[in-house]
C-alpha positions in Angstrom: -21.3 10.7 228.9 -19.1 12.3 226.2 -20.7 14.2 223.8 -18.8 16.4 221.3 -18.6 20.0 221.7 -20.6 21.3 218.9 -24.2 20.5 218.3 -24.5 17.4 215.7 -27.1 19.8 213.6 -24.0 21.8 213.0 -22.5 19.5 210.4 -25.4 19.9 207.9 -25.2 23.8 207.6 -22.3 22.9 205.6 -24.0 20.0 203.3 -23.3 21.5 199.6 -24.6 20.6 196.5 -22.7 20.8 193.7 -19.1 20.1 194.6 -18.7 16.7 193.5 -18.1 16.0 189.3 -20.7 15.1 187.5 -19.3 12.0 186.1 -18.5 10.7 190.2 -22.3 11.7 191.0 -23.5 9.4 187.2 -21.6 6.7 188.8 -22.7 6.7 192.1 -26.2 6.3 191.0 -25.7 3.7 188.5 -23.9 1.9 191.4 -26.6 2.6 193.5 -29.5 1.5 190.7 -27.6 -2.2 189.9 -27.2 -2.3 193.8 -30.7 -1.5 194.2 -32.1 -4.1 191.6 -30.1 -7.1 193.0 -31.6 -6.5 196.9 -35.4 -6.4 195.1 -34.4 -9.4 193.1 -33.4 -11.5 196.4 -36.3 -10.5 198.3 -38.6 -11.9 194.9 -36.5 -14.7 195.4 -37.0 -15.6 199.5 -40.5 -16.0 199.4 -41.6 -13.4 202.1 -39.1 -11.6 204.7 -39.3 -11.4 208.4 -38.7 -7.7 209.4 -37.4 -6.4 212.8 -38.4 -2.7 212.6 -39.8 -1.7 216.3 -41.0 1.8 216.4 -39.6 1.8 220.2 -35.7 0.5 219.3 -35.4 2.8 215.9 -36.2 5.8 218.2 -33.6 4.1 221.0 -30.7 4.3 218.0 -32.2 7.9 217.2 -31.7 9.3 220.2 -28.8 7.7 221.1 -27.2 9.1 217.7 -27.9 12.5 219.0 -26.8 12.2 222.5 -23.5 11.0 221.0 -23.2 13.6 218.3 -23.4 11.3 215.3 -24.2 12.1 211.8 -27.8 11.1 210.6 -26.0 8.4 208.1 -24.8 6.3 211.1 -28.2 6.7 212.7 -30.0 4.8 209.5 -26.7 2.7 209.2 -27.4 1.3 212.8 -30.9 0.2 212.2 -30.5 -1.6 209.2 -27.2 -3.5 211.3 -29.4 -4.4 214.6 -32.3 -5.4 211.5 -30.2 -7.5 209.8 -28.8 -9.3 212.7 -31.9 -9.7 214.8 -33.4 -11.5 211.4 -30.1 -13.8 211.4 -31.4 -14.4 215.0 -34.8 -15.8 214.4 -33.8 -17.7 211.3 -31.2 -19.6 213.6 -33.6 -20.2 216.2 -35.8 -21.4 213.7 -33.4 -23.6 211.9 -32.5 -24.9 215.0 -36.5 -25.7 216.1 -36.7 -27.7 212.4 -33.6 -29.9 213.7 -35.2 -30.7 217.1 -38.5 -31.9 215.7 -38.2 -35.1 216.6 -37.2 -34.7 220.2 -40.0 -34.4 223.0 -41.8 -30.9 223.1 -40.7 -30.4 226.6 -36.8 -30.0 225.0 -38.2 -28.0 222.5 -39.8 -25.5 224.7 -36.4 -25.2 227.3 -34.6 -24.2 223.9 -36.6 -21.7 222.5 -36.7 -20.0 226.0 -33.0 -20.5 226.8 -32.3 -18.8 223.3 -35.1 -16.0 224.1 -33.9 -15.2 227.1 -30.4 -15.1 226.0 -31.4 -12.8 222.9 -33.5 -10.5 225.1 -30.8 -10.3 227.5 -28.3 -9.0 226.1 -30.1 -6.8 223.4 -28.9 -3.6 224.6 -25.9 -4.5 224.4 -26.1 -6.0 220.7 -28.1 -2.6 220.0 -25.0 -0.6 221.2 -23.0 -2.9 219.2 -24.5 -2.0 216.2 -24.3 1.8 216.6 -20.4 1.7 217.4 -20.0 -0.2 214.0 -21.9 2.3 212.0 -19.8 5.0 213.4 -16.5 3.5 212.4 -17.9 2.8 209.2 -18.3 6.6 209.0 -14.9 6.8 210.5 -14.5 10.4 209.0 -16.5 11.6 212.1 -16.9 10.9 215.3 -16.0 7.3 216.6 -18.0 6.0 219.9 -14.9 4.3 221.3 -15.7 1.5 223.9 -15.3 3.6 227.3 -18.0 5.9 226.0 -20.1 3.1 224.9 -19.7 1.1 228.8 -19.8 4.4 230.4 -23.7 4.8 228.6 -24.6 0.9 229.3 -23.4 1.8 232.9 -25.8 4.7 233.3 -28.3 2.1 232.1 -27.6 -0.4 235.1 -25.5 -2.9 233.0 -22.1 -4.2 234.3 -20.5 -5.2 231.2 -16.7 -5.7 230.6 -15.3 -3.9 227.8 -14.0 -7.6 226.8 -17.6 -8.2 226.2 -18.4 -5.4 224.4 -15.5 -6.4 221.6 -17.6 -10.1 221.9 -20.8 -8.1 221.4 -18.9 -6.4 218.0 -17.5 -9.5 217.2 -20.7 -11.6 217.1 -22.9 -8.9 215.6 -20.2 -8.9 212.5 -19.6 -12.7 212.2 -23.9 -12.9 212.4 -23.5 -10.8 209.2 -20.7 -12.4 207.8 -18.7 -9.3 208.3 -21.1 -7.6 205.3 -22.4 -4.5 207.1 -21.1 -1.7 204.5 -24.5 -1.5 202.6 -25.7 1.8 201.5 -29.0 3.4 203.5 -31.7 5.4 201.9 -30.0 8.5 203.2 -27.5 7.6 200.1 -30.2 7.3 197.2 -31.7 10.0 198.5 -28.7 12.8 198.6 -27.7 11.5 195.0 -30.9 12.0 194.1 -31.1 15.4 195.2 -27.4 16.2 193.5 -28.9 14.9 189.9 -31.9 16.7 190.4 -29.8 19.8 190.8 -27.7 19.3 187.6 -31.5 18.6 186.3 -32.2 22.0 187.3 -34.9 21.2 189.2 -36.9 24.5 190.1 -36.7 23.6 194.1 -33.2 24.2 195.2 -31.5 20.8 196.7 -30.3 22.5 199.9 -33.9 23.4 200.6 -34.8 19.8 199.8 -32.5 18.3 201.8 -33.4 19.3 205.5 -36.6 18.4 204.4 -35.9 14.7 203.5 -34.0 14.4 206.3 -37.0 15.0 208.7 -39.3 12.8 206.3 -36.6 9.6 206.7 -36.5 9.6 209.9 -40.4 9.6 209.9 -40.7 6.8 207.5 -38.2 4.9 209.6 -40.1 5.3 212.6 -43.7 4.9 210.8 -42.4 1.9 208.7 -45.2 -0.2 209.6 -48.0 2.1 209.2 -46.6 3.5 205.8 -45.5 0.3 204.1 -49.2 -1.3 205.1 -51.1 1.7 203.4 -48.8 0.9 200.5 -49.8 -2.3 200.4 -53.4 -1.9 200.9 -53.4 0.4 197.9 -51.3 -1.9 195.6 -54.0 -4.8 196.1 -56.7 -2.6 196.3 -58.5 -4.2 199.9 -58.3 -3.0 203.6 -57.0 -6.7 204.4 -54.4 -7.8 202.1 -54.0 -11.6 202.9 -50.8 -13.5 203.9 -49.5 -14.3 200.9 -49.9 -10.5 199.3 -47.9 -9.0 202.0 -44.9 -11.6 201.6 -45.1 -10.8 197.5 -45.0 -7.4 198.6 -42.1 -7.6 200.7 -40.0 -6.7 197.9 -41.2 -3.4 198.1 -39.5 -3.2 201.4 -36.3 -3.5 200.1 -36.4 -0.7 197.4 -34.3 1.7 198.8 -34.7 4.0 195.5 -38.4 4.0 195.6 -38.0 5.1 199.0 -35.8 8.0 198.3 -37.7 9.3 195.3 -40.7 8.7 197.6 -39.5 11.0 200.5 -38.0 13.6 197.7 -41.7 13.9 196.3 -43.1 14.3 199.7 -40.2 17.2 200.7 -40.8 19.2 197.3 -44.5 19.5 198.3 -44.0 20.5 201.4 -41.5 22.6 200.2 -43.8 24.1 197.2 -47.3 22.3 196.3 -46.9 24.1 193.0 -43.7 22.5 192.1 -44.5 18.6 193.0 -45.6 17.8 189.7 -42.6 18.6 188.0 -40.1 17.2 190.7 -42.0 14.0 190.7 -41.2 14.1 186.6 -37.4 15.1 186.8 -37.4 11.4 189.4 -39.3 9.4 186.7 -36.7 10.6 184.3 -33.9 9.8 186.4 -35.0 6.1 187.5 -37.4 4.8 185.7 -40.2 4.2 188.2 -43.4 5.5 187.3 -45.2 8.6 188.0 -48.1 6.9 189.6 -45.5 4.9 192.1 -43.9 8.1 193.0 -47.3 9.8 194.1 -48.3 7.2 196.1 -45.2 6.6 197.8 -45.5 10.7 198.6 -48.9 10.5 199.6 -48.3 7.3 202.0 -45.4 9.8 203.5 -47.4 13.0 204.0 -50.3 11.2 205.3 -48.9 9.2 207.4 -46.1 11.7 208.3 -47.3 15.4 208.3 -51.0 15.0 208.0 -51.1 16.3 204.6 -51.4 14.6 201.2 -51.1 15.8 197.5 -54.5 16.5 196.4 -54.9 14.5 193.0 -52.9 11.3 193.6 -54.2 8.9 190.9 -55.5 4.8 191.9 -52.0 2.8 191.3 -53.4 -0.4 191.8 -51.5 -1.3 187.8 -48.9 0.7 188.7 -47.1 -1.5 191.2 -45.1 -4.1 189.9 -43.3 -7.3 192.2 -40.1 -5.6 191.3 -40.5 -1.1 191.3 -37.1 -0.8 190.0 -36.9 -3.9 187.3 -34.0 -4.8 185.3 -35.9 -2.6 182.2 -36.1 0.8 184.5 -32.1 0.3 185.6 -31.2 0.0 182.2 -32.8 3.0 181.5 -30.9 4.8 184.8 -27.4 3.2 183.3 -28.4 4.3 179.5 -29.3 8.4 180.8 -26.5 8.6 183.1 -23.8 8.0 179.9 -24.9 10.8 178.1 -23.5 14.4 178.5 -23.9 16.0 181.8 -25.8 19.1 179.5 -28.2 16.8 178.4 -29.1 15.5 182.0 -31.8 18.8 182.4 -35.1 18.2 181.1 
């Protein structure tokens, strides 16, 4: 199997802070803010939202990531491709069940298990699929061309063609209507980290940042367990019902309450005495409130490290169908306009 000849750790020791303009880094997270308000506003809108988020396949694409030498953004990149297509699957297996109502159950039943057992066959290879796209989306590092991508599903005992593997691209992007550019939480989260810096936050970003990157991948592979505490909390019972965890969903979507989340959850492990103020400076900056921070932290820590801030607040108020409403990325586009002096505290 290729693999490049430095470690992929290697690229981070030389993550700065700092370098960009401060007017590129104002737009970048009013882009990401108005981009981040429409996502929550279709989730309102689609009246709960299957998720495909196995703990088993996001630690597949993790390791794979590393055993090919790929930047973490690829890694997140991949899982949300494989999430959204695997979703475009069961919705067309489900439209299709809708349209075959009135034939006899017995047709029914060979459809849904000819369509199963065609998904479920050929999953690695869609998985696959999904990290090679993410890496020539970050075509300024490494590429997995298809030779390295066959020679890995060989290892694995599959005899695929590298004609099917461009198929295998091909469907995975026409699933998706050829949309699969969309910015991860690894984004909001190192724009984040440069406006807190400009901020002059008291916990440098470059300590931050190894941090966050440990705590994303946690919250990607603890997805279920930490979105469910958030959930419980929001409603205030141990068994939300059905239709609280589809008006919840949005919640899922809000990559920014994520980021500020898992930047609140680094600065305490990074310094305790310092979390109050960080979680301030990220009010400041987006608009979500205090209380939504914490608990977002505390859901992290706990579920993540085994530690939680010590005075976290009850938010069942606090949590709104929409964290980042139109109001809060107003506010976002309104302080990123003024002066880059007047962005510290």
């Amino acid at each position: 199997m290729d693999r490049a000849a430095g470690p992929r750790s290697a690229s981070l020791g030389n993550f700065q802070f700092g370098a960009v303009a401060t007017e590129t880094i104002e737009d970048a997270l009013l882009h990401l803010a108005r981009q981040n308000e429409q996502a929550v506003r279709e989730a309102v809108g689609s009246h709960g939202h299957f998720r495909f988020r196995e703990t088993r396949f996001v630690e597949f694409i993790f390791l794979l990531s590393e055993q090919w030498c790929l930047e973490k953004s690829v890694s997140y990149q991949a899982v949300e491709i494989l999430e959204r297509f695997m979703v475009k699957q069961a919705e067309a297996i489900c439209a299709q069940a809708v349209a075959q109502l009135g034939d006899s159950e017995w047709t029914e039943a060979q459809n849904w298990r000819a369509r199963k057992e065609q998904l479920c066959s050929k999953f690695i290879l869609r998985l696959v699929s999904c990290v090679q796209l993410a890496s020539k989306l970050s075509f300024h590092y490494k590429i997995i061309n298809n030779l390295t991508a066959l020679h890995f599903l060989q290892a694995l005992g599959y005899q695929y063609t590298k004609e099917e593997l461009l198929e295998s691209e091909l469907d995975v992007l026409k699933s998706l209507d050829f949309q699969i550019n969309r910015s991860t939480p690894l984004e909001y989260v190192e724009t984040l980290l440069e406006v807190l810096g400009y901020n002059g936050c008291v916990v440098p970003a470059t300590r931050l940042h190894a941090t966050c990157l440990s705590l994303l991948d946690l919250v990607y592979l603890l997805h279920g367990p930490v979105y469910e505490s958030l959930l419980r909390s929001a409603v205030g019972s141990a068994t939300p019902s059905q239709l609280q965890g589809e008006q919840f969903s949005p919640v899922q979507e809000d990559f920014m309450l994520l980021a500020v989340g898992v930047i609140a959850a680094s600065a305490f492990v990074q310094s305790h005495a310092c979390w109050s103020q960080v979680v301030r400076h990220l009010q400041s900056i987006t608009g979500i409130a205090s209380e939504s921070i914490a608990e977002f932290s505390y859901a992290v820590l706990t579920h993540g490290v085994g530690v939680s801030p010590t005075a976290v607040p009850p938010l069942q108020a606090a949590w709104a169908p929409a964290l980042l409403s139109p109001p809060a990325a107003q506010r976002v586009g309104h302080r990123l306009q003024r002066p880059p002096a007047s962005l510290a505290e």
